[in-house]
N, C-alpha and C positions, 0 to 999 in steps of 0.2 A: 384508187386503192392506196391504200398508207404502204409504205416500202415494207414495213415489219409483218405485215399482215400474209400469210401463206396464202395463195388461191384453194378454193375448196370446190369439190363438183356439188351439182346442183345436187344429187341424193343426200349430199354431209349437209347441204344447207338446208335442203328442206327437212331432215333430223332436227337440227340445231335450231329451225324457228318453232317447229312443230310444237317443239318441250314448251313453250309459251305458251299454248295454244289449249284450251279445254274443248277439241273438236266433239262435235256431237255427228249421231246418226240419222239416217231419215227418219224415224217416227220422231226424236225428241227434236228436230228441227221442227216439223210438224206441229209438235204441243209448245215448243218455243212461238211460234208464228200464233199460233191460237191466246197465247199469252201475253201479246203482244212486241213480241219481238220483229225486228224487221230481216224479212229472207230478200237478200239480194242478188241476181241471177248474172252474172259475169261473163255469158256465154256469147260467142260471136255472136251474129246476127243468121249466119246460114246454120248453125247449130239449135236456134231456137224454129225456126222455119223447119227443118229436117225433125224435130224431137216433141215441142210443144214447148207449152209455159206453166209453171208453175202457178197457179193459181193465187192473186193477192201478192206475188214477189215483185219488188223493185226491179226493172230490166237497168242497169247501168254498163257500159262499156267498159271495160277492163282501164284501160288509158283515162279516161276518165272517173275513176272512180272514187279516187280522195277528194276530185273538187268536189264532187257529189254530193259524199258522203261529210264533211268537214263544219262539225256545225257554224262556225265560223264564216265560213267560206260566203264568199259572193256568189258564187254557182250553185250554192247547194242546194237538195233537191227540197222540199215542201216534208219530207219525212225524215229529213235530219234535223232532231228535235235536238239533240244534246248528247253529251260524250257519254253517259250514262247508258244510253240506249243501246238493247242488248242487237247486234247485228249477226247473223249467220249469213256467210257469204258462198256462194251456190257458183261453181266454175261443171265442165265435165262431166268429171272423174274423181277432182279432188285433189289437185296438184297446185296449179296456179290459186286456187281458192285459198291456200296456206299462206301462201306467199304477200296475197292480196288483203287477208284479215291481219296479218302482221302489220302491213303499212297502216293498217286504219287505227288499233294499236297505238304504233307509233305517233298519229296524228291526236290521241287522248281518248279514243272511245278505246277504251280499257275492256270491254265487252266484247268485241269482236271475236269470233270465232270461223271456223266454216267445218263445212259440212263434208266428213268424209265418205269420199265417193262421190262426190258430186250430183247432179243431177241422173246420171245413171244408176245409181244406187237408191236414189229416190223412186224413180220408175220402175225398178225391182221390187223396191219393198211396197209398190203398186198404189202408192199416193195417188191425188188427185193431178192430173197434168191436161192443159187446154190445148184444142189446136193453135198455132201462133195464125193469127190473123195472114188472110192470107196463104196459108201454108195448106198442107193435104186437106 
């Protein structure tokens, strides 16, 4: 951290990237994905097992998610077409997901958004959700 720099808690920073941020709700994540937009699901692995999947969502790991994502990248996945492409990033609740479309942002996909509420607010507003392989 630069010396000039105040520490801030995590509620002032997730204000402060959020403003960045054109977060959408479950249905227009919905007709974004239908759109072709890429919904990308962030969630642990015991979170998708316990909850379901989102039907047609990229599953990427949190920690791995800029190599992923990055069209650049040598990791990246078969659906990272290019910084243009619009991505909604799918966490929870909707927390880390803010945090997560800012880094990608940062990496040039200027697109990047996420979903607030996360996957439980999607399951609310009673979308489509699969068992995860494996799971109940």
């Amino acid at each position: 951290m630069n010396e000039s720099q105040a520490p801030v808690g995590i509620d002032e920073l997730l204000a402060r990237v959020r403003k960045g941020l054109d977060r959408v709700g479950p249905r227009e994540a919905y007709e974004a994905a239908e759109s072709g937009a890429l919904l990308v699901d962030i969630r642990y692995a015991a979170l998708r097992e316990r909850d379901g999947l989102i039907p047609g969502a990229l599953v990427v790991e949190r920690n791995e998610l800029e190599w992923r994502l990055d069209p650049q990248g040598s990791h990246r996945a078969a659906e990272a077409t290019g910084h243009d492409l619009r991505v909604v990033v799918i966490c929870n609740e909707g927390y880390a997901s803010s945090l997560a479309a800012v880094s990608l942002q940062q990496l040039g996909l200027h697109r990047a958004t996420d979903l607030d509420g996360g996957f439980q607010a999607w399951r609310t507003a009673g979308l489509p959700v699969l068992p995860a392989r494996g799971g109940r």
